[in-house]
N, C-alpha and C positions, 0 to 999 in steps of 0.2 A: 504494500500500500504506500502511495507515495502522498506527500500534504498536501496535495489539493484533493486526491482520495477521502482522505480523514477531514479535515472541512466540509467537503460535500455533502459525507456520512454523517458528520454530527448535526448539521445544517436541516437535514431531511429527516431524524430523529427529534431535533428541536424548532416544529415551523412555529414557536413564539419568539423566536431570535433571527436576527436579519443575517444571509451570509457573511455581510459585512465585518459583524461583528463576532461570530465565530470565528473569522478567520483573522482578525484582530486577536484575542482570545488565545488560539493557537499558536500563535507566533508568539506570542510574546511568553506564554508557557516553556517554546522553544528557546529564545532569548536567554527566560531566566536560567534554564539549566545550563543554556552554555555560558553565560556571563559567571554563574556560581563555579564551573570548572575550571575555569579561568580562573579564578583566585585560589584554586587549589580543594576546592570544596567537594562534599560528598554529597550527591541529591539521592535521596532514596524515595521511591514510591511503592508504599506500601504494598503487597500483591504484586506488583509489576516487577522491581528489581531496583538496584542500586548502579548510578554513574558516579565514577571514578576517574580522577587521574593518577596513570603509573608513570614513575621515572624508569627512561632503558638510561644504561649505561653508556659512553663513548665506548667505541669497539673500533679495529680492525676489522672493514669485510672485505670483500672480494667481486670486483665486476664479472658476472658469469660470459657474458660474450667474451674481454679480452685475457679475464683470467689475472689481471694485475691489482692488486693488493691497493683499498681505501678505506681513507681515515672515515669513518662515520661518527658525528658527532652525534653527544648524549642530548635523548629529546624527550619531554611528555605525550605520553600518545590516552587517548579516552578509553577508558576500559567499562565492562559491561557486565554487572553479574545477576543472572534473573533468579528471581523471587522464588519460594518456594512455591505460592497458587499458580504460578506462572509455568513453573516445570512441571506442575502435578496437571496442569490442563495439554500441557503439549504432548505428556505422555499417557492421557485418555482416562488418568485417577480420577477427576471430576467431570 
């Protein structure tokens, strides 16, 4: 599903709210978990799962086409750990 999918979706589940404003709404929901990531923060939602930032380390890798040895510098990347209702529905528990 992509966000204008889920807009839509909520849009057509709520005709008391104008698309407008759902999809105001949505975004900014998006916003705030990435602006809270951004400072290093943990969002968790309840049922759904917790976002994260992990530090990688600097490393030596390796370019696979020429095969010669690069510095890769140490970065934040977003990490994703889902919920317990969330595994127990994908794996058909509820």
């Amino acid at each position: 599903m992509i966000r204008s999918e889920l807009i839509q979706k909520i849009a057509d589940e709520n005709p008391h709210l104008f698309q407008r404003d759902v999809e105001r709404i949505v975004n900014t929901v998006f916003e705030e978990i990435t602006a809270a990531m951004a400072r290093g923060d943990r969002v968790e939602l309840r049922g759904f799962g917790a976002f994260s930032v992990k530090q990688r380390d600097a490393r030596v890798g390796r370019n696979p086409r020429t095969g010669e040895t690069v510095h890769v510098e140490e970065k934040c990347v977003p990490f994703f750990k889902a919920g317990k209702l969330l595994r127990d529905r994908l794996n058909g528990k509820s």
